[in-house]
PDB file as gemmi writes it, atoms N, CA and C in Angstrom:
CRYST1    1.000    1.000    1.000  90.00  90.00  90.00 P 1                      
ATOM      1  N   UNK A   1       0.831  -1.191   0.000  1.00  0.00           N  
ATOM      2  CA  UNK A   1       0.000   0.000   0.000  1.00  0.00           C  
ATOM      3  C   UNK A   1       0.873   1.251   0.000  1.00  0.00           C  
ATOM      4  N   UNK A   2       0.456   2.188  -0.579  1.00  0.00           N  
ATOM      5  CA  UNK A   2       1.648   3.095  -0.707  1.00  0.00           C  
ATOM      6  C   UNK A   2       0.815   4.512   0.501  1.00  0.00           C  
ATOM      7  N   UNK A   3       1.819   4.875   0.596  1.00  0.00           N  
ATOM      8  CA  UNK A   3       1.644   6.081   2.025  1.00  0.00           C  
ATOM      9  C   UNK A   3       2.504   7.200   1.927  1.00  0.00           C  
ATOM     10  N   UNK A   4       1.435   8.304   2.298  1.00  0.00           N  
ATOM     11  CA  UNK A   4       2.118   9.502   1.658  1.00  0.00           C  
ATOM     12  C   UNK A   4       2.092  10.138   3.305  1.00  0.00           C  
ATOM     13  N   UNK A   5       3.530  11.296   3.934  1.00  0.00           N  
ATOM     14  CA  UNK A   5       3.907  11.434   5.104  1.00  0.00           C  
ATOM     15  C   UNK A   5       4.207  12.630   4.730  1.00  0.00           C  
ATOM     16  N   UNK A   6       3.417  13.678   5.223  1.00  0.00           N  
ATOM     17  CA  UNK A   6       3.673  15.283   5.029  1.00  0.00           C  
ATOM     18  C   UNK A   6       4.418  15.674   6.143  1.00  0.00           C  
ATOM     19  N   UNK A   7       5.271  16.478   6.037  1.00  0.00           N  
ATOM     20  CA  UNK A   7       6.115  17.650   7.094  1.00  0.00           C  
ATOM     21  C   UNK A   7       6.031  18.663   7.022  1.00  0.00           C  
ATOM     22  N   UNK A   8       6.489  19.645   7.786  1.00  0.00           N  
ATOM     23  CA  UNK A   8       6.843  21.313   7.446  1.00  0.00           C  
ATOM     24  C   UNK A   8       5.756  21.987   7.544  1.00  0.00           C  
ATOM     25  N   UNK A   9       4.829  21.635   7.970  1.00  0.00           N  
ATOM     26  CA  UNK A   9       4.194  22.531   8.996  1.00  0.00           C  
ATOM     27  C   UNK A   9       4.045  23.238  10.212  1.00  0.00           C  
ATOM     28  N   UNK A  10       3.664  24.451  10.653  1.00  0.00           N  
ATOM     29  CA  UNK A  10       3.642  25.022  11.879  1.00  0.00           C  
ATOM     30  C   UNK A  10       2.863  26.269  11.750  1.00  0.00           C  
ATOM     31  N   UNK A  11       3.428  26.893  12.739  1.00  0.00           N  
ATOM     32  CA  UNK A  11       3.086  28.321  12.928  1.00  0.00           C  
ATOM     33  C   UNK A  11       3.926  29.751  12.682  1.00  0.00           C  
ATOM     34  N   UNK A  12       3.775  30.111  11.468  1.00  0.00           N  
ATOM     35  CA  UNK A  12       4.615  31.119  10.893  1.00  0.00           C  
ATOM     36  C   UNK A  12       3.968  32.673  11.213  1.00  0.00           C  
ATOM     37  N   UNK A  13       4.457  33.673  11.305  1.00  0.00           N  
ATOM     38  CA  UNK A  13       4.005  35.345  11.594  1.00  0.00           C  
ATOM     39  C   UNK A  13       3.649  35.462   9.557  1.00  0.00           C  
ATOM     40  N   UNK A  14       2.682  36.659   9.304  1.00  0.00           N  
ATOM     41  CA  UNK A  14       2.057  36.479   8.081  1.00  0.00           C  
ATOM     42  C   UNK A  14       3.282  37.432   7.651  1.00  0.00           C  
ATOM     43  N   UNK A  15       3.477  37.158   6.196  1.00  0.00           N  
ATOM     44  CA  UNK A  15       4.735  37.353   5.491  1.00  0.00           C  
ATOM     45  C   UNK A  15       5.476  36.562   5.070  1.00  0.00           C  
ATOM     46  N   UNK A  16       6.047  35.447   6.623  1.00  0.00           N  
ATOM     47  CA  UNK A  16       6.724  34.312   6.195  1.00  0.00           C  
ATOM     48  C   UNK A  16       6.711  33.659   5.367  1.00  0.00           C  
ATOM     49  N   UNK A  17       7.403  32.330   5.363  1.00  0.00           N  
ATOM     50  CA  UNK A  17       7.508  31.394   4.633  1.00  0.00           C  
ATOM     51  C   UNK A  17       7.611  29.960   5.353  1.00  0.00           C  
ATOM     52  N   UNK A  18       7.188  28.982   4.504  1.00  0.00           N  
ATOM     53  CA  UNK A  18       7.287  27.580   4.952  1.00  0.00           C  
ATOM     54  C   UNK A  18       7.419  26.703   3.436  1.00  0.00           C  
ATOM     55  N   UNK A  19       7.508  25.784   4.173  1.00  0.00           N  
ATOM     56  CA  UNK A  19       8.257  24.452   2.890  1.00  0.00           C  
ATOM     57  C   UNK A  19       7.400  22.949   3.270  1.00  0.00           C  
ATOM     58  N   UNK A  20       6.404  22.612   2.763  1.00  0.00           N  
ATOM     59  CA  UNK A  20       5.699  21.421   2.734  1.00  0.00           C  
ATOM     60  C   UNK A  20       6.527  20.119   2.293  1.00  0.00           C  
ATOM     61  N   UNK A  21       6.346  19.360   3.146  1.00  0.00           N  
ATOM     62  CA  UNK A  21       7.306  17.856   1.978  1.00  0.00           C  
ATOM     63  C   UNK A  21       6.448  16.830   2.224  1.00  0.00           C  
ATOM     64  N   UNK A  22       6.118  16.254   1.415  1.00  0.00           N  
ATOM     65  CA  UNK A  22       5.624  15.297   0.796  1.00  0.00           C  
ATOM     66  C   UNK A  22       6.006  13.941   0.372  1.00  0.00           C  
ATOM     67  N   UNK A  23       6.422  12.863   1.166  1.00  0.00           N  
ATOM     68  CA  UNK A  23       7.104  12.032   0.514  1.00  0.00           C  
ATOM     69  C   UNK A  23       6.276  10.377   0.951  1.00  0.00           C  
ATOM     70  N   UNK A  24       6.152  10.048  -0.789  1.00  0.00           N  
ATOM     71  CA  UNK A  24       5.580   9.036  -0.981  1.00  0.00           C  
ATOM     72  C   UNK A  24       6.314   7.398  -0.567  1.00  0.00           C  
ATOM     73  N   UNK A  25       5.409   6.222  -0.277  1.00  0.00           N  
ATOM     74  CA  UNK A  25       6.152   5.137   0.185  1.00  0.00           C  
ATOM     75  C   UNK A  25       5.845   3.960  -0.438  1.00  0.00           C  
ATOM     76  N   UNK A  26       6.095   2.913  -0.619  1.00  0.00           N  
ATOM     77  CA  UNK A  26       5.545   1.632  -0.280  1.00  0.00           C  
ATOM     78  C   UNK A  26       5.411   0.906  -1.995  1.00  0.00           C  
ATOM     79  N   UNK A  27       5.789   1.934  -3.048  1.00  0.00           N  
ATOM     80  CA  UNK A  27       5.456   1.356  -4.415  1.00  0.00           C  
ATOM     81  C   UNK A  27       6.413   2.377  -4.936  1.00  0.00           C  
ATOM     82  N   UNK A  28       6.929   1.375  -5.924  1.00  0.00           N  
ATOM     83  CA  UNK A  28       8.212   2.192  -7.505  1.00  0.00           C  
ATOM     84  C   UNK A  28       7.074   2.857  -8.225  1.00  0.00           C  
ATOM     85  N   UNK A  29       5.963   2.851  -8.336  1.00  0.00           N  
ATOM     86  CA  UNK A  29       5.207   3.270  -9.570  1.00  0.00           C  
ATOM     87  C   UNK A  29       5.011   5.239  -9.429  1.00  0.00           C  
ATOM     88  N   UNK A  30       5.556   5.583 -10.294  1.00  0.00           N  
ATOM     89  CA  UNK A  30       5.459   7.289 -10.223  1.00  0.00           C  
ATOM     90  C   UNK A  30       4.129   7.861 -11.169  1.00  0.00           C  
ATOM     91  N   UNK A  31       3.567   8.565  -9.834  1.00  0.00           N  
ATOM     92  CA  UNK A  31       2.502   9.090  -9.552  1.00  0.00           C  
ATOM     93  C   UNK A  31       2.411   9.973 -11.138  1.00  0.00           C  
ATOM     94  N   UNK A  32       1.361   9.730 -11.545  1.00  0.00           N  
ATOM     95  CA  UNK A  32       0.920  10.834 -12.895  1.00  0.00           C  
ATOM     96  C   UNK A  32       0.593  12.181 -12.246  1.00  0.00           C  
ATOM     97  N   UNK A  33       0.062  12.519 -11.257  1.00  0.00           N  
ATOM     98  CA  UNK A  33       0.035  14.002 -10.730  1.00  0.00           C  
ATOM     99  C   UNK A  33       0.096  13.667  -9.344  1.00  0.00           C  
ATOM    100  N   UNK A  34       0.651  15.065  -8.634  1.00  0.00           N  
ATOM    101  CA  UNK A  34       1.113  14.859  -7.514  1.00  0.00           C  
ATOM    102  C   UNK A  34       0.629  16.510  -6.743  1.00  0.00           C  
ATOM    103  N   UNK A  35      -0.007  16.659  -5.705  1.00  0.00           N  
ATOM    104  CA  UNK A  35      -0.448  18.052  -5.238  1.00  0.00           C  
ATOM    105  C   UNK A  35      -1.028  17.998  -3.625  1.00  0.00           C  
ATOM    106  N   UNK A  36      -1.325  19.448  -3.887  1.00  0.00           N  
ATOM    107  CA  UNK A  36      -1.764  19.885  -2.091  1.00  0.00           C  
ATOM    108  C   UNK A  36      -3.196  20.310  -2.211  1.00  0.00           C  
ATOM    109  N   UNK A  37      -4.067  19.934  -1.241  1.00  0.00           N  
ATOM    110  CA  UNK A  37      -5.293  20.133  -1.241  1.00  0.00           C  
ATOM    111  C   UNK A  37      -4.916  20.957   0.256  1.00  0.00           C  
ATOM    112  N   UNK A  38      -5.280  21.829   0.618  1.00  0.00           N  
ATOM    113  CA  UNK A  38      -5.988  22.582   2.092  1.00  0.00           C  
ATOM    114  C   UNK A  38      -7.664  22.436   2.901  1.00  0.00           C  
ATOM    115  N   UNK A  39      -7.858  22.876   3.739  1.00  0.00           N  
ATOM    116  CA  UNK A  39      -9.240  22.759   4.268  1.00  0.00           C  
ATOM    117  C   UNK A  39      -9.370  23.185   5.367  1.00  0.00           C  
ATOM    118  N   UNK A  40     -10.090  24.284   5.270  1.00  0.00           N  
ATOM    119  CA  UNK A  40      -9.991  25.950   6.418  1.00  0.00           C  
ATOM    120  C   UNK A  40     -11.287  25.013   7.044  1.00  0.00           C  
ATOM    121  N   UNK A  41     -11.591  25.710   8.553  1.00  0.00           N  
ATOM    122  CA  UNK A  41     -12.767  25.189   9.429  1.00  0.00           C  
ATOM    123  C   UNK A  41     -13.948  25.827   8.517  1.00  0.00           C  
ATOM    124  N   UNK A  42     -14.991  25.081   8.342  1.00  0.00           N  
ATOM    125  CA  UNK A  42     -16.028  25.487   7.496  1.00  0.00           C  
ATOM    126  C   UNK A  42     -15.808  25.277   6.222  1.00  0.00           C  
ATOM    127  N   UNK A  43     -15.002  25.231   5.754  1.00  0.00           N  
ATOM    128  CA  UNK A  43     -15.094  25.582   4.508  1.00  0.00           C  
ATOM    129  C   UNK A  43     -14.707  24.247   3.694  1.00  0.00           C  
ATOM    130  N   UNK A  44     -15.093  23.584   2.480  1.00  0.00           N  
ATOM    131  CA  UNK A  44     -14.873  23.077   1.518  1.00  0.00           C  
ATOM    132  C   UNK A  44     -13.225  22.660   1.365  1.00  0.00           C  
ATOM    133  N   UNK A  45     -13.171  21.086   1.022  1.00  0.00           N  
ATOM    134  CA  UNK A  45     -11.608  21.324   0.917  1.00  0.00           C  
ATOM    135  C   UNK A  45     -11.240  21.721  -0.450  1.00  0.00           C  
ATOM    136  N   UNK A  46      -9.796  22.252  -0.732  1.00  0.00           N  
ATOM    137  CA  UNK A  46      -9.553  23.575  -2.050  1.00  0.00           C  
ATOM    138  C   UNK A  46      -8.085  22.429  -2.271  1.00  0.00           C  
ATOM    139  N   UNK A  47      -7.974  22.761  -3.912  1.00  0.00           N  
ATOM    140  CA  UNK A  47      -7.228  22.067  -4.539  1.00  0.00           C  
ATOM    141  C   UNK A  47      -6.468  23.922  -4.305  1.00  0.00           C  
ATOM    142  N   UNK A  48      -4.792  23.340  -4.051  1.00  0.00           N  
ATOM    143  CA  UNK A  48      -4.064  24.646  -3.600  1.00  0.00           C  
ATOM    144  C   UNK A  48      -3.198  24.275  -5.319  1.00  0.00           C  
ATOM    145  N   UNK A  49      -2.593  23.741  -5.293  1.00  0.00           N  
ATOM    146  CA  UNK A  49      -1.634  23.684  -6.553  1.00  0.00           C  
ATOM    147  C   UNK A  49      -1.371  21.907  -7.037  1.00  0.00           C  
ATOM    148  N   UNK A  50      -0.829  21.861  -8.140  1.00  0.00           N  
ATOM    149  CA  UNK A  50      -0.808  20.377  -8.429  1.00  0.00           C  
ATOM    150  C   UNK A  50       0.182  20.269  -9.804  1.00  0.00           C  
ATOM    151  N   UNK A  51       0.566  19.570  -9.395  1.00  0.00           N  
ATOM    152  CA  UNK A  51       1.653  19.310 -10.948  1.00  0.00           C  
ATOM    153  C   UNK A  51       1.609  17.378 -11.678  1.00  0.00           C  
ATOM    154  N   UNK A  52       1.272  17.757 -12.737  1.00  0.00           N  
ATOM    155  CA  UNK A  52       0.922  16.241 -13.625  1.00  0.00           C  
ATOM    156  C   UNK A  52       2.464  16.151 -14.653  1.00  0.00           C  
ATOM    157  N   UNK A  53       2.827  14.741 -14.625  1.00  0.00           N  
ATOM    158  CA  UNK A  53       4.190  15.182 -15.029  1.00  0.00           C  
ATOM    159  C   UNK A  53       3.741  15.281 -16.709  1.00  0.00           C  
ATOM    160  N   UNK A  54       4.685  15.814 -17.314  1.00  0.00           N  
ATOM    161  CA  UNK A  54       4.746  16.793 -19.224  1.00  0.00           C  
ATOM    162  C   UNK A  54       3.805  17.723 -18.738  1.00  0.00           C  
ATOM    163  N   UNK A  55       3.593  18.272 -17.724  1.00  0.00           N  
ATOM    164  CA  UNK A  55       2.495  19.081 -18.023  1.00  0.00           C  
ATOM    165  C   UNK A  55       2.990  20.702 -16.911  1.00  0.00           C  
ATOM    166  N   UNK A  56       2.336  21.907 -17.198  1.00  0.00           N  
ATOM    167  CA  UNK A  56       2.961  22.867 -16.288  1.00  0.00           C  
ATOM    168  C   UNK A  56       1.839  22.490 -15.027  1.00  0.00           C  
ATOM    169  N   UNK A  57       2.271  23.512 -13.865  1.00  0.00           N  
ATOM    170  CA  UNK A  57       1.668  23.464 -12.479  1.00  0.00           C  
ATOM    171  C   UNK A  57       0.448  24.051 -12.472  1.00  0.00           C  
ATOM    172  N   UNK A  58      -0.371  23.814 -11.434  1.00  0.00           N  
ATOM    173  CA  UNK A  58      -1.410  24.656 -11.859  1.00  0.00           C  
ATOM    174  C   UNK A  58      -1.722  25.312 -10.129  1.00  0.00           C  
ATOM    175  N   UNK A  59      -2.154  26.165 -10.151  1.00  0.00           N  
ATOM    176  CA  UNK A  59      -2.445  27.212  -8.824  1.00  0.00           C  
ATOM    177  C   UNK A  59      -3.426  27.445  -8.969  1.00  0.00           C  
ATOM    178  N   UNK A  60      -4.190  27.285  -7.336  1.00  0.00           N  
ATOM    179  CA  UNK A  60      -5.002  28.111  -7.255  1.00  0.00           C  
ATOM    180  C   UNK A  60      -5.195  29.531  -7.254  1.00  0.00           C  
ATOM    181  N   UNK A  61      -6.016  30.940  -7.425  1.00  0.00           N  
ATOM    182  CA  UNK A  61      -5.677  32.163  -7.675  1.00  0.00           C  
ATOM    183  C   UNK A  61      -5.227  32.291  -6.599  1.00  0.00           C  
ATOM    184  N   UNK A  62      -5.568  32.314  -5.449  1.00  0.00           N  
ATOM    185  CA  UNK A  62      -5.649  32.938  -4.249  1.00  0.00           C  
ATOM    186  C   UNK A  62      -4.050  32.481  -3.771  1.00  0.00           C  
ATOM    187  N   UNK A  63      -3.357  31.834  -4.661  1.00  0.00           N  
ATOM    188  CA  UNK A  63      -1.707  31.485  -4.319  1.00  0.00           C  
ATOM    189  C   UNK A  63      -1.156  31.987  -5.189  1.00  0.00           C  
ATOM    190  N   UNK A  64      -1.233  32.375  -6.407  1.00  0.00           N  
ATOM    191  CA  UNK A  64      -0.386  32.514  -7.628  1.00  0.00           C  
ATOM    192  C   UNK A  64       0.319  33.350  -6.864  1.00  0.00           C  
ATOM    193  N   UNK A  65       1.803  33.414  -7.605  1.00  0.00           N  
ATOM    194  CA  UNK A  65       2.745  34.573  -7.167  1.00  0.00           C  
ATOM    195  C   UNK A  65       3.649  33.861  -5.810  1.00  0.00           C  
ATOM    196  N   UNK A  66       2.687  32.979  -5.181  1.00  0.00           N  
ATOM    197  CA  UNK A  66       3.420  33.134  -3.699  1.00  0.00           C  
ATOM    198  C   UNK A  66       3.599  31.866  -3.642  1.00  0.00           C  
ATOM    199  N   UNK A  67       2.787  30.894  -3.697  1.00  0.00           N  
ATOM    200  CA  UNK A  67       3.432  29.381  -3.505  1.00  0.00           C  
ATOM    201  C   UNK A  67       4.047  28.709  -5.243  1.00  0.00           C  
ATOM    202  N   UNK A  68       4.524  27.435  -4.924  1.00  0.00           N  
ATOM    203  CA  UNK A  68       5.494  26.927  -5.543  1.00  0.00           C  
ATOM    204  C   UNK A  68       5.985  25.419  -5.408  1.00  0.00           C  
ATOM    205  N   UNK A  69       4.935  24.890  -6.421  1.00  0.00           N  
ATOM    206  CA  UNK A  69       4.941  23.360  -6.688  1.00  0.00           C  
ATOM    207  C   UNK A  69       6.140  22.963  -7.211  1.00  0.00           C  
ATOM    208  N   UNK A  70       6.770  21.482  -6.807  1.00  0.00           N  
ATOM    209  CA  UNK A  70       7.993  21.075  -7.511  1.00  0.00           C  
ATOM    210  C   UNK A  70       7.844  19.474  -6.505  1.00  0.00           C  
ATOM    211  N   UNK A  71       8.517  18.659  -7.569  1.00  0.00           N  
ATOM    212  CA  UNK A  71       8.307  17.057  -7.836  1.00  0.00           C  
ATOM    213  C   UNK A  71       9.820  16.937  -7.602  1.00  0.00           C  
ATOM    214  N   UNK A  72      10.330  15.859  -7.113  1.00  0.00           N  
ATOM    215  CA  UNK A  72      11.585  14.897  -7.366  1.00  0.00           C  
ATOM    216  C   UNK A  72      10.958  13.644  -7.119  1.00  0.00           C  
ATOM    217  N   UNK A  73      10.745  13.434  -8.541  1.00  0.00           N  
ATOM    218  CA  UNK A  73      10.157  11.923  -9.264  1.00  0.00           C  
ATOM    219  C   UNK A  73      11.157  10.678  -8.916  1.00  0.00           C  
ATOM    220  N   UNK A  74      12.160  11.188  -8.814  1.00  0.00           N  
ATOM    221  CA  UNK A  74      13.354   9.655  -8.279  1.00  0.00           C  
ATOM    222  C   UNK A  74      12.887   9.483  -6.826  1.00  0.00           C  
ATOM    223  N   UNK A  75      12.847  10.513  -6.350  1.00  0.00           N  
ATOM    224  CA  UNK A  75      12.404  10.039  -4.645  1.00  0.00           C  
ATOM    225  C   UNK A  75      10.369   9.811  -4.441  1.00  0.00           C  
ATOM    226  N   UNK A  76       9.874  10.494  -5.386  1.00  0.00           N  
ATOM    227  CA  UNK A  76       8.400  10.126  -5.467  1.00  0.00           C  
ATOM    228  C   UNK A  76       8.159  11.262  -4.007  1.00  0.00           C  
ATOM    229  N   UNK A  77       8.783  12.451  -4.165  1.00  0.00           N  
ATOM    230  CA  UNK A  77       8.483  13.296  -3.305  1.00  0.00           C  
ATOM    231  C   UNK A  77       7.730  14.640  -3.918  1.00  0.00           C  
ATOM    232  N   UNK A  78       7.128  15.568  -3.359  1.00  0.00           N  
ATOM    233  CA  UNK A  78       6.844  16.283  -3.831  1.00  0.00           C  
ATOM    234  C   UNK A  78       6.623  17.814  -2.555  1.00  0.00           C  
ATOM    235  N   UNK A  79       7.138  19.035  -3.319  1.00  0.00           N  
ATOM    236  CA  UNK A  79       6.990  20.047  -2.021  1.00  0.00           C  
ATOM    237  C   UNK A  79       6.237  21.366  -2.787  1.00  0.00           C  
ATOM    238  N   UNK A  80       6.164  22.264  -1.390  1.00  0.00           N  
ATOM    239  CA  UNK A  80       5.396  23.144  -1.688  1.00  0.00           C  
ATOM    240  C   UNK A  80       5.746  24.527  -1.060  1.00  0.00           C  
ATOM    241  N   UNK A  81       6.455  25.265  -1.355  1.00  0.00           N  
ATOM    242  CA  UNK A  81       7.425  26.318  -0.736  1.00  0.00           C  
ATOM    243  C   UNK A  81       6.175  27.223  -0.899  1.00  0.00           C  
ATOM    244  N   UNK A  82       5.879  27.871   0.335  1.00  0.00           N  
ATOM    245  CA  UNK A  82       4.852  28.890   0.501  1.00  0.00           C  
ATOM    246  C   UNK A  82       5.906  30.003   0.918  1.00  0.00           C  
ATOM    247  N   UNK A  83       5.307  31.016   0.148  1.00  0.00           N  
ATOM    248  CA  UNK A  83       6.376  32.468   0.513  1.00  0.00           C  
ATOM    249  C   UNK A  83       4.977  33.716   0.549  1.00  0.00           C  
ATOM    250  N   UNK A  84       5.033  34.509   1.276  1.00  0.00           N  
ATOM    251  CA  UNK A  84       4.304  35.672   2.088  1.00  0.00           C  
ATOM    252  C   UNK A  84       2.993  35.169   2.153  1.00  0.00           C  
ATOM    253  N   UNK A  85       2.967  34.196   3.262  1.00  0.00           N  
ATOM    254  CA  UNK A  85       2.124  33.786   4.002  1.00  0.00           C  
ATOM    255  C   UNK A  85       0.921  35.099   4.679  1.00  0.00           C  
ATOM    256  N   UNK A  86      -0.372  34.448   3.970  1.00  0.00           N  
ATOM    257  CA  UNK A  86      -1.236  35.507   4.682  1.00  0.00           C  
ATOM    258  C   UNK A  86      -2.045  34.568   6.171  1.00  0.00           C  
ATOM    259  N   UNK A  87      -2.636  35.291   6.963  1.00  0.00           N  
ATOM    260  CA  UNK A  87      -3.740  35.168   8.155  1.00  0.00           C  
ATOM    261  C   UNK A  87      -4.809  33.773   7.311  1.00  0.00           C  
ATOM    262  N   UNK A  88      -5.447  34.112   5.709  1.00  0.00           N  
ATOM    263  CA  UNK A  88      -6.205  32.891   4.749  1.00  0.00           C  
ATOM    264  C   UNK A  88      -5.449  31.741   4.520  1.00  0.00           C  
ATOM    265  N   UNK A  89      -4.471  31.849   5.079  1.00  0.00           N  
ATOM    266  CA  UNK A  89      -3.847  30.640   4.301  1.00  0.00           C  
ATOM    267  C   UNK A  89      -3.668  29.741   5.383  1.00  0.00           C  
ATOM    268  N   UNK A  90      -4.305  29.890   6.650  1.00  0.00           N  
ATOM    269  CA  UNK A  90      -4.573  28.934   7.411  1.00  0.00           C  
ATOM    270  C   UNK A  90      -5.350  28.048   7.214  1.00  0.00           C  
ATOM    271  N   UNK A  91      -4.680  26.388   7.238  1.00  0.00           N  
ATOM    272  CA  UNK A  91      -5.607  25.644   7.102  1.00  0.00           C  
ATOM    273  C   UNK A  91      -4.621  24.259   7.627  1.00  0.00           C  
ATOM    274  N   UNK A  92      -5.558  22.950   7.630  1.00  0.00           N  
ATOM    275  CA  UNK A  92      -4.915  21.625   7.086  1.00  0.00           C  
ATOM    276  C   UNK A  92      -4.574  21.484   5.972  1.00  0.00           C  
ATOM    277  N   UNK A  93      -3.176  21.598   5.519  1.00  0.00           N  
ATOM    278  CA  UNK A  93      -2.919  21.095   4.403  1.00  0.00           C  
ATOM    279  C   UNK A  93      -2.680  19.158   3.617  1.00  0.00           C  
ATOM    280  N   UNK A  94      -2.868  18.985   2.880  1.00  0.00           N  
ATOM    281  CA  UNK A  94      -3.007  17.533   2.543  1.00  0.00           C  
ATOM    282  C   UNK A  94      -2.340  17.044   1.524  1.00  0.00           C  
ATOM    283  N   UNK A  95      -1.618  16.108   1.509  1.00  0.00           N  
ATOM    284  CA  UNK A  95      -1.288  15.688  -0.026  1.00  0.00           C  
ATOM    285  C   UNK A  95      -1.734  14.942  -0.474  1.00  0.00           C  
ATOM    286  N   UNK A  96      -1.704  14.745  -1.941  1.00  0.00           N  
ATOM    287  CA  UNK A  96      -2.334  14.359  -2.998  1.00  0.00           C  
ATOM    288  C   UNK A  96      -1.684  13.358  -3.437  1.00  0.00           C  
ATOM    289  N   UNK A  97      -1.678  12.151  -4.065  1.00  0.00           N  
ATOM    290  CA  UNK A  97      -1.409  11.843  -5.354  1.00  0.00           C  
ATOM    291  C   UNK A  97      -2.184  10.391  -5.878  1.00  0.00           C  
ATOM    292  N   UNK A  98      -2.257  10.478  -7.561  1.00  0.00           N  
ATOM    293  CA  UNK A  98      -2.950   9.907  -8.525  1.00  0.00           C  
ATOM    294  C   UNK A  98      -2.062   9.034  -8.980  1.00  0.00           C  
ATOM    295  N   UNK A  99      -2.792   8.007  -9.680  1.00  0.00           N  
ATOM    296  CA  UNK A  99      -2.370   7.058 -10.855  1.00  0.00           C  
ATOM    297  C   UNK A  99      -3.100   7.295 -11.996  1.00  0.00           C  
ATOM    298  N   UNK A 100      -2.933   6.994 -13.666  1.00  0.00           N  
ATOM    299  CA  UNK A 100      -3.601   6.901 -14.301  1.00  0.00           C  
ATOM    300  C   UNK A 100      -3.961   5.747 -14.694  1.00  0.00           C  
ATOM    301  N   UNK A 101      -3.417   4.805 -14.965  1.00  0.00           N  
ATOM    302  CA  UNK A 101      -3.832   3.248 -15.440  1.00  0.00           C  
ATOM    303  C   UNK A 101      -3.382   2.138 -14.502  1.00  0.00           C  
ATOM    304  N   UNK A 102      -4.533   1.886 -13.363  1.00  0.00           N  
ATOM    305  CA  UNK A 102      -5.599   2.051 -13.260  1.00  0.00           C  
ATOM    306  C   UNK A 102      -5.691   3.714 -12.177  1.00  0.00           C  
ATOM    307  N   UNK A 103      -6.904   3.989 -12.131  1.00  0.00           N  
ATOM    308  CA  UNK A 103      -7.101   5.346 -11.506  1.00  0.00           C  
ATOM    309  C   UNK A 103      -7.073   5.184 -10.261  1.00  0.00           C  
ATOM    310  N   UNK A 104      -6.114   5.589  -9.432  1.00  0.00           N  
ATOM    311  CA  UNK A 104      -5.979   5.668  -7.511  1.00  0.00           C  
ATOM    312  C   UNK A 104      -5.812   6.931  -7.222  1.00  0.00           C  
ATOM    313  N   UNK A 105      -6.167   7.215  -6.036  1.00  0.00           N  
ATOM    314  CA  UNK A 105      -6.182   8.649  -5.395  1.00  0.00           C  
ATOM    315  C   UNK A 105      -5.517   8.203  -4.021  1.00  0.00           C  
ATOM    316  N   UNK A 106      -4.486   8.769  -3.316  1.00  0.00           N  
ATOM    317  CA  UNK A 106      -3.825   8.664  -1.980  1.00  0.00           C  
ATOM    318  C   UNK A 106      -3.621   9.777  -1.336  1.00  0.00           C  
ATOM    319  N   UNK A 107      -4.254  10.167  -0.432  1.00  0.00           N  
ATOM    320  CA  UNK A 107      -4.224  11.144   0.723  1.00  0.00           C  
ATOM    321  C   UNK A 107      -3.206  10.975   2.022  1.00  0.00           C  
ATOM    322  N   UNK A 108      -2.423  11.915   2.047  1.00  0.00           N  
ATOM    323  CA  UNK A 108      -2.099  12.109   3.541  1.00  0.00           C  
ATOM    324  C   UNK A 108      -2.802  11.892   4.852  1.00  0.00           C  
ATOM    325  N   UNK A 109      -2.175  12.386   5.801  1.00  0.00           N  
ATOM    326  CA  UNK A 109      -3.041  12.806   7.242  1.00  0.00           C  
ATOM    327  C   UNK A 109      -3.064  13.735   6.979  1.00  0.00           C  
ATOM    328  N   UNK A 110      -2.635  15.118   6.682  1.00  0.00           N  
ATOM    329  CA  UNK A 110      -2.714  16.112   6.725  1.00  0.00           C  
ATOM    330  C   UNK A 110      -1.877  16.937   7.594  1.00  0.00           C  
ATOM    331  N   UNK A 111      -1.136  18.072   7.502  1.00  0.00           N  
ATOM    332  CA  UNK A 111      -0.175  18.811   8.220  1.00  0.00           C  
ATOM    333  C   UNK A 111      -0.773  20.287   8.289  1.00  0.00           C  
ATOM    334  N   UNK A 112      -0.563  20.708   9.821  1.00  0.00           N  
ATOM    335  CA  UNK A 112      -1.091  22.013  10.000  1.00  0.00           C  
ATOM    336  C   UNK A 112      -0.435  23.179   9.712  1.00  0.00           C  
ATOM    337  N   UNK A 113      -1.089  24.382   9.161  1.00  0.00           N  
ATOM    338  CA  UNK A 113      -0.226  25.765   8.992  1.00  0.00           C  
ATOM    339  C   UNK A 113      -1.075  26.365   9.581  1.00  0.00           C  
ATOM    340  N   UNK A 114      -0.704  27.674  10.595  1.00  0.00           N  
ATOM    341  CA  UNK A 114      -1.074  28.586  10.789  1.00  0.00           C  
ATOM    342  C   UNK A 114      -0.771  29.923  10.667  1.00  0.00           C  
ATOM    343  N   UNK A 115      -0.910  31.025  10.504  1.00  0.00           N  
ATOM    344  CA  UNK A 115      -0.630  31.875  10.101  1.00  0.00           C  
ATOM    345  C   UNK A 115      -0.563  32.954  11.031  1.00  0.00           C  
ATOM    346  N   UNK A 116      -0.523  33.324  11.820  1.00  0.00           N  
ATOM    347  CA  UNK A 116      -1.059  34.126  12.727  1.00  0.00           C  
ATOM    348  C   UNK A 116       0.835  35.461  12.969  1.00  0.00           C  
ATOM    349  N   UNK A 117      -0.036  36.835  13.541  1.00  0.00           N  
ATOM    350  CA  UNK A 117       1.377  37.018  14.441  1.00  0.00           C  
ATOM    351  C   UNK A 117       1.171  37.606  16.435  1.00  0.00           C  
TER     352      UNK A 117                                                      
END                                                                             
């Protein structure tokens, strides 16, 4: 069974920065897309950014500019460098990743950010 183990979460002052890692286990087979989902109290969980490999990254608006998807496919890892962290960008963050043939979806536990100062 393969298992995905997020880090690099905490509690940053808004401005900061943090670095998500993502690293996948338990199977050689490399993930066709690989990403971060979030999920604020109340609210809906939000696809934050995601990268499918031949293909560019994709962001949500409310990140463009500031976060920053990137893959190392030999290790089946994947991170997420958040830079000027706002007060919204508190949430559980989650990782993602897919297969295409056949179709699997694998979730994290989820790692906390907070934002606060």
């Amino acid at each position: 069974q393969v298992r995905l183990v997020e880090s690099g979460g905490g509690l940053v002052q808004p401005g900061g920065s943090l670095r998500l890692s993502c690293a996948a286990s338990g199977s050689i087979f490399r993930f066709n897309t690989m990403g971060w989902y979030r999920q604020a109290p109340g609210k809906e969980r939000e696809l934050v950014a995601s990268k499918s490999s031949g293909a560019s990254a994709e962001y949500a608006d409310s990140v463009k500019g500031r976060f920053t998807i990137s893959r190392d496919n030999a290790k089946n890892t994947v991170y997420l460098q958040m830079n000027s962290l706002k007060p919204e960008d508190t949430a559980v963050y989650y990782c993602n990743a897919q297969t295409g043939l056949p179709y699997r979806s694998y979730w994290g536990q989820g790692t906390q950010v907070t934002v606060s100062s």
